[in-house]
C-alpha positions in Angstrom: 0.0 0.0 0.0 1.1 3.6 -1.0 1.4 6.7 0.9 -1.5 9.5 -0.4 -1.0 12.9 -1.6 -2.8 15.7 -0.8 -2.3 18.7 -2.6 -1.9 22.3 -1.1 -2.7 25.6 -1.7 0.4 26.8 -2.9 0.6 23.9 -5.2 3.3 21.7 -3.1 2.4 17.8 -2.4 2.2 16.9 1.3 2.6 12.8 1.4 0.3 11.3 4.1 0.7 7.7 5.9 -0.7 4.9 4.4 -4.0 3.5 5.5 -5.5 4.8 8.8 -3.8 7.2 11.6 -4.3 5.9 14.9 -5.7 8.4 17.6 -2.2 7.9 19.4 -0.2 9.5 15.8 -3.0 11.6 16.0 -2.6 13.0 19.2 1.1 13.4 18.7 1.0 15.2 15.3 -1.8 17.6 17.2 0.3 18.7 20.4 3.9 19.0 17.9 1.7 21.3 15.6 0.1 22.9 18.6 3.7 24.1 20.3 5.1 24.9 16.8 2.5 27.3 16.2 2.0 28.4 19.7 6.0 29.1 19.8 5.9 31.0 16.2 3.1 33.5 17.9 4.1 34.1 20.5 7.9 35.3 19.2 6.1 37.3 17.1 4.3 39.2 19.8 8.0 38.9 22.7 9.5 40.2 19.4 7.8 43.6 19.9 9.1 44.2 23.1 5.8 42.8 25.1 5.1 39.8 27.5 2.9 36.8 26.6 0.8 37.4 29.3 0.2 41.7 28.7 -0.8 40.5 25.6 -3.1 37.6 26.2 -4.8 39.7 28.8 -5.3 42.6 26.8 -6.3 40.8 23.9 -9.1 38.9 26.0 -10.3 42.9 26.9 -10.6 43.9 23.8 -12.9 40.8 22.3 -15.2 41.0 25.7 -15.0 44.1 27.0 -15.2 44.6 30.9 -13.6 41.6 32.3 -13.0 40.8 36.2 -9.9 39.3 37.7 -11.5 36.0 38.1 -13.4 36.5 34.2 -10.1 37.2 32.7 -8.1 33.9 34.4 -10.8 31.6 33.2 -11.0 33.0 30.0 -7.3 33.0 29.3 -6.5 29.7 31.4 -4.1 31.4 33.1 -3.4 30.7 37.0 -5.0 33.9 38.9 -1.8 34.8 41.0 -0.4 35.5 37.3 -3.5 37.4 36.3 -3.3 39.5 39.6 0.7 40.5 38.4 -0.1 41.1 35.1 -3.4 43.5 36.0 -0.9 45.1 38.4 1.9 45.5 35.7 -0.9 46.7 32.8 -3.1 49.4 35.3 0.7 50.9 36.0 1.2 50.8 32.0 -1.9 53.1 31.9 -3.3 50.1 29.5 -6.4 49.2 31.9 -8.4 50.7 34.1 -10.6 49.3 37.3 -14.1 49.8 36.9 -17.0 48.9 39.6 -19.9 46.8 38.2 -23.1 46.6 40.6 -24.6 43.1 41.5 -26.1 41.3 43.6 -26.1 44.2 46.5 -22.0 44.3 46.0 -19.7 46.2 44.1 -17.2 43.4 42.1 -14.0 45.4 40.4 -13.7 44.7 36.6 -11.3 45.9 34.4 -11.6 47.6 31.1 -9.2 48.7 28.0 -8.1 52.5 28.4 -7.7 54.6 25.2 -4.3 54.2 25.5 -4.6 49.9 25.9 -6.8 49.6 23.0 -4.6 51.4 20.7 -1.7 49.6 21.7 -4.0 46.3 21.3 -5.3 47.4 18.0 -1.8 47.4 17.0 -0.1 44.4 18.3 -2.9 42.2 17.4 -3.2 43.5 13.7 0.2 42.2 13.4 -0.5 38.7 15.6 -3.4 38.3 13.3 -1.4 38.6 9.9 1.1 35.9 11.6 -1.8 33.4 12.4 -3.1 33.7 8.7 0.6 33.0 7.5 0.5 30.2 9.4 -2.8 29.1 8.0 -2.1 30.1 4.7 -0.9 26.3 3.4 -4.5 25.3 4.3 -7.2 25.7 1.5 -10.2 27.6 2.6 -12.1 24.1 2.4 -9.2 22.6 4.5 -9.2 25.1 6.7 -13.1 24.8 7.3 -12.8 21.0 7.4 -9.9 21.4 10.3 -13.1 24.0 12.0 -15.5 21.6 12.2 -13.0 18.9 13.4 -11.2 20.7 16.2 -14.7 21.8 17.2 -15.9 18.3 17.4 -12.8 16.9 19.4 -12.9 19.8 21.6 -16.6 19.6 22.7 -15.8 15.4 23.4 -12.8 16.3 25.5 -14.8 19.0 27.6 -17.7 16.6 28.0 -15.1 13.9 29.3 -14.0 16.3 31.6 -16.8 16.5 33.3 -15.7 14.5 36.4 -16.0 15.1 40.3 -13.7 17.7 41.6 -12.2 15.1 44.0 -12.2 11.8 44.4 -14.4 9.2 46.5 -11.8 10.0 49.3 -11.8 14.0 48.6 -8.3 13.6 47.5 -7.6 15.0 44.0 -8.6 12.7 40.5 -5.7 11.6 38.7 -6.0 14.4 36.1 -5.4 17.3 38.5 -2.7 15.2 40.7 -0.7 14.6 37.4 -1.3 18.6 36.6 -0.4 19.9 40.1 2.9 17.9 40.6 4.2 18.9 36.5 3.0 22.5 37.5 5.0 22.6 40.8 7.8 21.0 38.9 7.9 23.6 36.3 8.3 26.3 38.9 9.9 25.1 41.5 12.8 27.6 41.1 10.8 30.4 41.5 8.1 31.7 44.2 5.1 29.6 43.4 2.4 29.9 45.9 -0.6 27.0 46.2 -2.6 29.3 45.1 -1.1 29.4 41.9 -1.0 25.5 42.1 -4.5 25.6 42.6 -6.1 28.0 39.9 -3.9 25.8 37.4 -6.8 22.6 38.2 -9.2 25.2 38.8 -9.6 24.3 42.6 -9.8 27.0 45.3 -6.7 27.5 47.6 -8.0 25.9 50.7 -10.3 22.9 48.8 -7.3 22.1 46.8 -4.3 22.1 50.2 -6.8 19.9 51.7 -7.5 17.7 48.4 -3.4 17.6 47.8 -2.5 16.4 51.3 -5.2 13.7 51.0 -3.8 11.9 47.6 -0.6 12.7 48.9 0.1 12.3 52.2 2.1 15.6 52.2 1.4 19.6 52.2 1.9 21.1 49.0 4.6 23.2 50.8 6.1 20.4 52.0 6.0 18.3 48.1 7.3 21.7 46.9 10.6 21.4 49.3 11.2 17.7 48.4 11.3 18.4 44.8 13.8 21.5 45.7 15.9 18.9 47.1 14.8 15.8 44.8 13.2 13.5 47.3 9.3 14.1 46.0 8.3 11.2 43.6 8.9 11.3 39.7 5.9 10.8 38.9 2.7 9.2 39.6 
């Protein structure tokens, strides 16, 4: 059996595998293509001087408006500690402003896009936009509707999958957000991650998820963090 070729819109011939791509190959292809293109953006917008997170927060602004703190990290995935710096670091910028929204008998603070932010936004992503479409530009319009409709479909099947208790029968954390919080504390062990942070990253609160932690592990999350400081905290799980 022979490899197939698919022809591109700028005329070159991609050869595929033969036969069928197992979901494995599939997944693998995905997450490679995923970082490739995630890297290529985001040089393009540390190229102009600005950090990842400024932009993702202001771009997240300027598609929805008046955001809160807590809006804004759920929307962007991005752990609330690091939305709470980045707010900080834009509001001194003169790129946002605090606003007070009425509701429920309480005033909740939401931020909002000054003159100055939306112009600098306007900008930036005019130029992050013209990168994605470079990137996308080997795709015909019918591939690139095709690829819609897919991604669509797998990402409403792995949201529905994720629909699983918060902890587990013991009210220790599911494997999911074990596996999560160890690589997350792993990736920052070197610098002054709090379990807050930890927390926001498997969308737990602070105190549910110190409690959860300890339960699957035995150990604080302060006291996991020190252990893999000095390497005696597990590999893995």
């Amino acid at each position: 059996m022979t490899a197939s070729v698919r022809p591109h819109k700028n005329g070159n011939a991609k050869r595929l595998p033969a036969g069928d791509v197992s979901s494995e190959k599939l997944w693998i292809v995905f997450r490679r293509a995923y970082h490739a293109l995630a890297d290529s953006l985001e040089s393009g917008v540390t190229a102009k001087g600005v950090a990842v997170s400024d932009f993702i927060v202001l771009e997240v602004l300027l598609h929805n408006g008046e955001l809160t703190a807590t809006e804004i990290a759920k929307k962007t995935r991005m752990a609330a500690a690091s939305v709470e710096i980045t707010i900080a670091r834009l509001k001194k910028q003169n790129l946002i402003d605090l606003q007070h929204r009425r509701g429920n008998e309480q005033d909740t603070h939401a931020f909002k896009l000054t003159d100055q932010g939306r112009g600098s936004i306007h900008w930036m992503y005019e130029e992050h936009a013209r990168d994605i479409r470079a990137v996308f530009d080997i795709l015909s319009s019918e591939q690139q509707l095709d690829l819609y409709h897919s991604l669509r479909s797998v990402g409403h099947s792995a949201a529905r999958r994720r629909a699983v208790p918060s902890t587990n029968q013991r009210g220790g954390l599911t494997p999911w957000q074990l596996r999560r919080a160890v690589e997350y504390i792993r990736q920052h062990a070197d610098g002054p991650v709090t379990t807050k942070e930890v927390a926001a990253s498997i969308e737990l609160s602070d105190s549910h998820f110190r409690r959860a932690f300890k339960i699957a592990t035995g150990v604080s999350p302060h006291r996991w963090l020190l252990g893999v400081r000095i390497g005696e905290a597990p590999a893995r799980f």
